[in-house]
C-alpha positions in Angstrom: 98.5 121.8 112.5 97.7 125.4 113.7 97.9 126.3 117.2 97.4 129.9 118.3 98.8 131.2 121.7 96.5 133.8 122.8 99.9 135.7 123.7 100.9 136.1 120.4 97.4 137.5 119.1 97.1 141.6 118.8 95.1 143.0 121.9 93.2 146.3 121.0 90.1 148.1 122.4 86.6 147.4 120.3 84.6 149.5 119.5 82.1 148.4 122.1 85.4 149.5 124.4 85.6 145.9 125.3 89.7 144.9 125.1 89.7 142.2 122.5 92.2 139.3 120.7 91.0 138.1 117.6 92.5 134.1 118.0 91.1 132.8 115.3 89.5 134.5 111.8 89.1 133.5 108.0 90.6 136.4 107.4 93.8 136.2 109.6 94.3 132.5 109.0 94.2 130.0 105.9 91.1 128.0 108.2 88.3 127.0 106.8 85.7 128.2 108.9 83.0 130.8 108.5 83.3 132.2 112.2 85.2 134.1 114.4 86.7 133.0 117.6 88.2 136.1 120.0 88.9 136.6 123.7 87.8 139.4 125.6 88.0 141.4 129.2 85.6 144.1 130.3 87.9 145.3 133.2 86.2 145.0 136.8 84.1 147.8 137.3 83.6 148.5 133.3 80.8 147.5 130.9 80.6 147.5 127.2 79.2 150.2 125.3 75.5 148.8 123.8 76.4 147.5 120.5 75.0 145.3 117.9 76.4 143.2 115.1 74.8 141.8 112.0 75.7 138.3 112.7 75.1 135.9 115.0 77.4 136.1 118.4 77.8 133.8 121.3 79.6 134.4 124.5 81.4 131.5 126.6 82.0 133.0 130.1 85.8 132.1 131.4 86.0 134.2 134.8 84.4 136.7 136.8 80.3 137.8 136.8 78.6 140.0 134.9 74.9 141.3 134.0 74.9 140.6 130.2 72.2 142.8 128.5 70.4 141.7 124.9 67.6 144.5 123.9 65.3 144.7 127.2 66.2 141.4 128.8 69.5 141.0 131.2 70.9 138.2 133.4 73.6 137.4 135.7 76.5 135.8 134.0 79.5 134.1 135.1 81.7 131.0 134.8 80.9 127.8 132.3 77.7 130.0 130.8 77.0 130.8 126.8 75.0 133.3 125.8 73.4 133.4 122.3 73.2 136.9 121.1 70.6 137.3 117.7 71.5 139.0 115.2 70.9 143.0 115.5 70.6 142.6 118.7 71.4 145.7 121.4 73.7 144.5 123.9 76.0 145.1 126.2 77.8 143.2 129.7 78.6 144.9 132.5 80.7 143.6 134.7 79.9 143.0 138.4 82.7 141.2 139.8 86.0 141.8 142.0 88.2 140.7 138.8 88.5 141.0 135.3 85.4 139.4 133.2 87.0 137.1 130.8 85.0 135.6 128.1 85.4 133.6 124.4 83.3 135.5 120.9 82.4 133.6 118.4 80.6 135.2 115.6 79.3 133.7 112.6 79.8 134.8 109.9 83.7 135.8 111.0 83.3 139.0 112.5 83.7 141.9 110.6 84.4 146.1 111.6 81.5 147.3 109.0 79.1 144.5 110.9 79.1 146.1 114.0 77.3 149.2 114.9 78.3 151.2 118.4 74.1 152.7 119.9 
């Protein structure tokens, strides 16, 4: 059985500038899965740097509200709310909130440095 504290998982800064800890990858763990799981905070007042992968993303909002923009579209965000991001799609979330805006990645196929392109 693998279970993975999120304590124990590397935090770093993406290159979106969004502070990120990959949980779950094929290529961290023996899993056999083709995605990407990771947890993220855009700090209260912060947004990401628009950004767009070449896979398919989806968000899980945990805490705090955000405006989450995909090309010229954008929405309020917050708790117990996915967002499906296409792939090479421009996007970005800003965070609008009095707290941190924490939220779940999952990208499929497993998330990848060369995929990602900063705009």
């Amino acid at each position: 059985m693998l279970v993975i504290d999120l304590d124990s998982c590397e935090e770093f800064v993406a290159g979106d500038n969004t502070i990120l800890r990959e949980v779950l990858s094929p290529t961290k763990q023996d899993v056999a899965v083709r995605y990407s799981l990771a947890h993220a905070i855009v700090r209260r007042g912060d947004v990401s740097l628009p950004h767009r992968l070449r896979t398919t993303e989806v968000y899980y909002i945990l805490e705090g509200q955000g405006i989450m923009y995909i090309g010229d579209e954008q929405a309020e965000v917050g708790p117990d709310q996915a967002i499906y991001i296409p792939p090479l799609s421009v996007q970005s979330i800003r965070n609008t909130g009095t707290t941190d805006l924490k939220f779940i990645c999952i990208v499929d196929p497993a998330w990848r440095v060369e995929d990602e392109e900063v705009c």
